[in-house]
N, C-alpha and C positions, 0 to 999 in steps of 0.2 A: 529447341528454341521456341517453339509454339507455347509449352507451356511455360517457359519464364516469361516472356510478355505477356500471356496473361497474370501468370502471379503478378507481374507488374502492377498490372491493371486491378489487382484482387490488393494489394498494398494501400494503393492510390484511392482506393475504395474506403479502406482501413482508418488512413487522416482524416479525408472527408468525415466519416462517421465519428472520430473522433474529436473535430475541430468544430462540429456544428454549430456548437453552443459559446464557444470560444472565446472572449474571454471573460463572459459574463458568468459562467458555472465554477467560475476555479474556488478553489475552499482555501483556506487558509486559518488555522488556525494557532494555537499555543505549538505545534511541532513545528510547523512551517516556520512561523517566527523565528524560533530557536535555532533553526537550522538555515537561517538565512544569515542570524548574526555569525553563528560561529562558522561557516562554509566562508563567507569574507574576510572573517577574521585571520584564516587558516589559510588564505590565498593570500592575504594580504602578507603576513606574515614569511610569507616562502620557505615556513618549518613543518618537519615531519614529526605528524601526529601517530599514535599508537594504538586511539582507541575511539572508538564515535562515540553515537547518543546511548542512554543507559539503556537497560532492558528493564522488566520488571519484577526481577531478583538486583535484589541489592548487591550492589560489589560487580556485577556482569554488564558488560558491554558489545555493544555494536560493534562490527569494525569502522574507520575513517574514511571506507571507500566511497560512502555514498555521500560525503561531507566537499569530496575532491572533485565527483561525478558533475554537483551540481554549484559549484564553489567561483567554476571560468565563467558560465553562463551569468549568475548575478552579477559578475565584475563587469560580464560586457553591457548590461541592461542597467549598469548603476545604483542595483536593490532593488529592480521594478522584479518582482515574482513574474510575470506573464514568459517572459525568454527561458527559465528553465523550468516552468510546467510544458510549456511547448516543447522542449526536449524531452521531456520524459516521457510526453506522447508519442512522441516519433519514435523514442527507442521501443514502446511498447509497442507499437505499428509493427516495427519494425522484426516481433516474433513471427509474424507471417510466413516469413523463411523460411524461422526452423522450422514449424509446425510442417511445414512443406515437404523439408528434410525428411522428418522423422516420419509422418503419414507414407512420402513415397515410399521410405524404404522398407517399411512393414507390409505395405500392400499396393504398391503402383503409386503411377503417377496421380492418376485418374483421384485415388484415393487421398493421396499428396493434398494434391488441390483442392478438394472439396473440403477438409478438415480447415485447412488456412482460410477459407473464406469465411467459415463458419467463427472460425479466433476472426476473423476480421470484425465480424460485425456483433462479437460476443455483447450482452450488454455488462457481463462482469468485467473483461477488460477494457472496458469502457470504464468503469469506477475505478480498475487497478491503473491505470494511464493518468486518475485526477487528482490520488493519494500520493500526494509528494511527500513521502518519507521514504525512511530508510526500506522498508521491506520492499516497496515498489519494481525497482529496478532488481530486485531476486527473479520475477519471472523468468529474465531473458536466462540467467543464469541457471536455473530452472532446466529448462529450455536443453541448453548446452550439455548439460551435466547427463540430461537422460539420451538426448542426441550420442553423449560420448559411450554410454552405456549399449546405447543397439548397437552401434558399429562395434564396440570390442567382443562383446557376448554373444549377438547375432550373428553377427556378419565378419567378424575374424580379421577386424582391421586393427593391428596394432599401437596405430597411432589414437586410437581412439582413445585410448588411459587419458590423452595428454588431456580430452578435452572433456573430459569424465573429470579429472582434478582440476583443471582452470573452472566448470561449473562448480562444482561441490563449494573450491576456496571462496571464490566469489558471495555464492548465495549466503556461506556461514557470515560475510561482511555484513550484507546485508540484511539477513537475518537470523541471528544468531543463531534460535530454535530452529533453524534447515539444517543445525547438523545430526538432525536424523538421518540424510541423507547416504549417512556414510556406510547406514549397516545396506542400503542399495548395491552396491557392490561384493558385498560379501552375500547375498542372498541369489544376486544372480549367476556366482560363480557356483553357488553350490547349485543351481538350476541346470546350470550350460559348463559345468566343468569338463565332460565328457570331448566336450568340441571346443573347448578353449585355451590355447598356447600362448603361453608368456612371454615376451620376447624382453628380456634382461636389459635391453638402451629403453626401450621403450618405457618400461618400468621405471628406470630411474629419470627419466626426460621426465616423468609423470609426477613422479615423488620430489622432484625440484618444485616443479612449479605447482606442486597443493603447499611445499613447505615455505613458497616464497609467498606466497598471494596468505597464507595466515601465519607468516613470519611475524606480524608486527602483536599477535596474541604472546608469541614464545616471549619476543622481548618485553612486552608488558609485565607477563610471569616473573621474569629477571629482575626488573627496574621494580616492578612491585609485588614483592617474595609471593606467588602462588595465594595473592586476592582472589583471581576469579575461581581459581580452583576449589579454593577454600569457601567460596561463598554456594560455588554447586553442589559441595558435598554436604553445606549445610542445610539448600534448599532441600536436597534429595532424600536428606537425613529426617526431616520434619514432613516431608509430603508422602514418606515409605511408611508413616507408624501405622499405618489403615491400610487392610488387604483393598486393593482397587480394581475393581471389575469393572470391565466393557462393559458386562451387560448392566451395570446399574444407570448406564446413561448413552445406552442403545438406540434409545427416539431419537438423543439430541444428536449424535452421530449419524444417523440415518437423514435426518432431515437435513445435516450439512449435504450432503451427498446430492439430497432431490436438488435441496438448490441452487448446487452446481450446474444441476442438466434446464433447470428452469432459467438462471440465468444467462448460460449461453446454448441453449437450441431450444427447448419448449417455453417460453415465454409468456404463451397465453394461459396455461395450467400448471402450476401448480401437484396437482394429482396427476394428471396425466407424467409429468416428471417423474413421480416416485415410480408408476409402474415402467417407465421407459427404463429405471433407473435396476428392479428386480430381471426384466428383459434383458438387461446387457450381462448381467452376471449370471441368467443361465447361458447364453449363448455363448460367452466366454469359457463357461465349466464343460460346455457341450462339444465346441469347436473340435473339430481332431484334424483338420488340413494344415490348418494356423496355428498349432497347439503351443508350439513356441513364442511367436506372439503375443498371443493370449496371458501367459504365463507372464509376460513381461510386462505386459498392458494392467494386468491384474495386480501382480507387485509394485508397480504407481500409482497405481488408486489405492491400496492398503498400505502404503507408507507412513502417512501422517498418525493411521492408531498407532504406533510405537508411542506418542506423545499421551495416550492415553492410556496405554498398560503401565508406561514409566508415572503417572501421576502427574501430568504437567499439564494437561485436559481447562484444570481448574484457572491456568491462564486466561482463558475465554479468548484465546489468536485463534478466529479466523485466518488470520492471515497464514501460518504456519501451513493452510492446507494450500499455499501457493502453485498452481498448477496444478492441480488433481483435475479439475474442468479438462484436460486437452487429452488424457487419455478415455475420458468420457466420451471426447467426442470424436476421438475414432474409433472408438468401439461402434458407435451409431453411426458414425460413414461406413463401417463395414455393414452391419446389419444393412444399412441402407443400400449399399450396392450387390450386396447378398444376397438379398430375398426380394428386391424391386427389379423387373428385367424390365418392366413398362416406361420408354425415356419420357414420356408424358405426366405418367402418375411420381416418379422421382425428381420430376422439375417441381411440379408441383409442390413437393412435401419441402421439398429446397428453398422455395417460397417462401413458405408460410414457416418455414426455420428463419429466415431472413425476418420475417414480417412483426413475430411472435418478439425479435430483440429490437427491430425497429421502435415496436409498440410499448416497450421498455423506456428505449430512448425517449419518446416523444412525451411519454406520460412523468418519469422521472428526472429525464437529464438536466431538465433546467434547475436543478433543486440541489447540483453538487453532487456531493457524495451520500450515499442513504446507510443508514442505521441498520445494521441485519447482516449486510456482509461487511461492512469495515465499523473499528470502534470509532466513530468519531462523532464530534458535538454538532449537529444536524444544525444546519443555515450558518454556519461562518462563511457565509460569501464574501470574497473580495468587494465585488461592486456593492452591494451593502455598506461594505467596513470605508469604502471609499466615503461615501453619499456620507454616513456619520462623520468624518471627518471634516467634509467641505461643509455639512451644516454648522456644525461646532464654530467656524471659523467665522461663516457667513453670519452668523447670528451676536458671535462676541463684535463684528464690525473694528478689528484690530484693535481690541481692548484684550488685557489678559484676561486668563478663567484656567480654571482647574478644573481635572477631570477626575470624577469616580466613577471605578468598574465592576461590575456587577460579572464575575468575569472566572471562568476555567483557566491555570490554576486559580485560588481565591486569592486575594492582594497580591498579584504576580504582574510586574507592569510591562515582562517580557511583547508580549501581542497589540497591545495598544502602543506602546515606544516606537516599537518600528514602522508600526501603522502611519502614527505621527510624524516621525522621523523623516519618513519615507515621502507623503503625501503632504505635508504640511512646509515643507522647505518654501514654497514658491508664495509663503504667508508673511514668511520671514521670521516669525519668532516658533514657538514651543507652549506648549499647555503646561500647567504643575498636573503631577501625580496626588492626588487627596493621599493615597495609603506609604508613598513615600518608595523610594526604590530600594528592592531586597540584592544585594551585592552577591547572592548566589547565583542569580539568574541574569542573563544578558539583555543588555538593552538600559535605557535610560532618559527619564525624562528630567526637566527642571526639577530644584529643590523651593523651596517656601512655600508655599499653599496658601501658608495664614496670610489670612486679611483679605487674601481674595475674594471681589466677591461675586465675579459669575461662575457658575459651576454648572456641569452638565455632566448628569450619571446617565451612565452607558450600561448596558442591561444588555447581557446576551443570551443566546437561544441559554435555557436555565437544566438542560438534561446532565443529571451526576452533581446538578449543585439542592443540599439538602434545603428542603424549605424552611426549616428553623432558621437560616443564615439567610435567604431570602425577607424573613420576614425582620429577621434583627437588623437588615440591612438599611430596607426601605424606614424603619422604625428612626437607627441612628440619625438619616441623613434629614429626617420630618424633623428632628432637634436641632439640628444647623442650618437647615434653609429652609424659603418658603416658594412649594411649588409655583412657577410659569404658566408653562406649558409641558406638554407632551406630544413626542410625533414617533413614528414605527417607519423604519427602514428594512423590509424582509421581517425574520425572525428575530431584529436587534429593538432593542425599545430606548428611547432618549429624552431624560427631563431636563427643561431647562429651569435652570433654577436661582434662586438669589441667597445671599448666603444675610442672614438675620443682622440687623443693624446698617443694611445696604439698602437701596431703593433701584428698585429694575433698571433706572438707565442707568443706575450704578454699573 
């Protein structure tokens, strides 16, 4: 009982740390968007979906769960984004459990706890809590699936299957490329065969529910003759013609790894990371009390190269290495209760573990989400995207104006429509789109443009947009209006402009 009140209190620790900056850090960008129309849409609707957001093989898909996950929360907040990023931080708080789980049952309670404090105040689960997309909510899944793996393989608990296939199905929703996950199980049976009995109900309790939770991939298969299959064997067909070796990009693997242990325990170094990080893999190779452990612990952290002997590397998913931080970081709660018998020099290093992500927090977190561990377009702030919207409005003084976007994707009116949509209701009217709405993508603003003549381009943070298009941009827009003004919202830039043959108070 002693230590669930504290985990309690190690949870409670978790939000706080998670909430600080709240809701001024949220990011919101072209995914968000997307997946705020169609998660309504799809609620609204009250029909069952097959397949979610694409991947980045043509033809392959997401699953719908993370569309359904976050689909009740917009209905209850009425499109406002803050209700279910706030859910998706709590559910990521909310791995402090398992991590608790899965630490005690490898090495104590003792150890239990220390691991989940350390996920408490990770600064990379911190970033995975603000990435509202699909692979997000994989951790927990994550989580569950290796949870289900120590108790069936370890610990000879037959129920374990069930929750070894509820993670696996899951996580493939969420993120496709986690079904590497699945050669996990067959690597630790050939580890732990010797001590491992199969129990025939169990087995099929198990094999219902991996075949219910990615039943809606089979019927996809059906309803759309073997698309994805045929697009995997195409990618696989085109990324095998070249022998692919680990070691040709050995640094870039290696340096994911540092900074996993930098982002959630060494946080003031950097270096210091990388050797904490050669330390845990001898004392793993060394172990002989723990050996099975170890083995276990060691086949979580080398899961994710399967992505890199099969040729999929070239993705550039960070994300794919989902969870590898958490057996990191019980390897170094064990080292740490291992070879520290001093309770003073181990509070100590506990600290300044704390302090190293604290110093993360305080220097990054205001700033969203960062470039390095997730792909995403640095400074799409909400309260930014706000501030541009309430100026645009304040400035036309209830006069129409059209908007052009300077914008990821390029003439995609998906992120600014809903923007608008969303924050501009209480204006009463709607801005025109300059580039016109593309019917592939969701969202919508007014049609006519022409004749308009306030116009205000919207310039966003510009990483992944080439600068030839930057410049033919600003070039076009110098031939139809004549600069205002200019003002900077964050990383967003905003000109107000008059469109040629208009006069400003036009």
């Amino acid at each position: 009982m002693k230590y669930w009140l504290i985990l309690l209190a190690v949870f409670a620790g978790a939000l706080l740390y998670r909430f600080v900056y709240f809701p001024g850090n949220i990011y919101f960008g072209f995914d968000q968007a997307r997946d705020a129309y169609v998660s309504r849409q799809w609620i609204g609707d009250r029909s069952i979906k097959l397949l979610g957001p694409p991947t980045d093989i043509s033809g392959v898909f997401q699953g719908p769960l993370y569309y359904y996950l976050i689909g009740p929360f917009y209905a209850l907040s009425r499109g406002d984004p803050q209700l279910p990023f706030a859910a998706l931080m709590v559910l990521n708080a909310g791995g402090v459990f398992l991590v608790y789980l899965i630490g005690s049952l490898l090495f104590g309670k003792k150890a239990g706890l220390l691991a989940a404090l350390f996920y408490a105040f990770s600064f990379e689960q911190y970033q995975y809590s603000y990435y509202a997309a699909n692979p997000s909510p994989a951790m927990i899944s994550v989580l569950i699936f290796y949870l289900g793996c120590l108790l069936f393989f370890l610990k000879n608990k037959p129920w374990g299957l069930v929750l070894l296939a509820a993670g696996l199905g899951t996580a493939i929703h969420f993120e496709f490329f986690l079904i590497y996950l699945a050669i996990i199980p067959p690597v630790n049976l050939f580890l732990y065969h010797k001590t491992v009995e199969i129990n025939r109900k169990w087995l099929l309790i198990s094999l219902l529910v991996f075949g219910g939770t990615i039943g809606n991939y089979l019927l996809a298969e059906i309803k759309y003759p073997l698309r994805m299959t045929v697009s995997l064997l195409k990618f696989f067909a085109s990324s095998g013609q070249e022998l692919y070796r680990v070691s040709d990009h050995l640094t870039v693997i290696l340096e994911k790894y540092f900074q996993h242990i930098y982002l959630n325990l060494f946080g003031f170094s950097l270096f210091f990371s990388a050797l904490v990080f050669f330390l845990l893999l001898y004392l793993a190779l060394k172990e002989q009390r723990y050996r099975r452990e170890m083995l276990f612990l060691l086949v979580w952290v080398a899961g994710p190269l399967v992505l890199y002997f099969a040729n999929i590397a070239t993705l550039g998913y960070f994300m794919t290495n989902i969870g590898v931080a958490i057996p990191l970081t019980l390897l170094t709660v064990f080292l740490m209760l291992k070879l520290i018998r001093n309770k003073a020099v181990l509070t100590l290093l506990i600290i300044l573990i704390l302090l190293g992500n604290i110093k993360l927090l305080l220097s990054q977190g205001r700033n969203g989400l960062v470039w390095g561990l997730l792909a995403v377009q640095n400074g799409m702030m909400l309260r930014d995207e706000r501030a541009v919207v309430d100026y645009t409005y304040r400035e036309a003084a209830g006069e129409k104006f059209q908007i052009k976007t300077l914008s990821m994707p390029l003439k995609i009116q998906t992120t600014w429509a809903y923007l608008y949509r969303q924050y501009g209701k209480s204006y009463g009217y709607f801005p025109a789109f300059s580039w016109g709405n593309n019917p592939q993508f969701p969202g919508s603003l007014p049609e006519g443009a022409e004749g308009t003549c306030r116009r205000y381009v919207i310039a966003e943070p510009q990483r992944g947009i080439a600068g030839w298009f930057v410049s033919e941009f600003y070039d076009g827009e110098n031939r139809e209006s004549n600069l205002i003004s200019e003002k900077r919202f964050g990383q967003f830039t905003v000109q107000k402009r008059v469109a040629y043959g208009c006069t400003e108070k036009n």
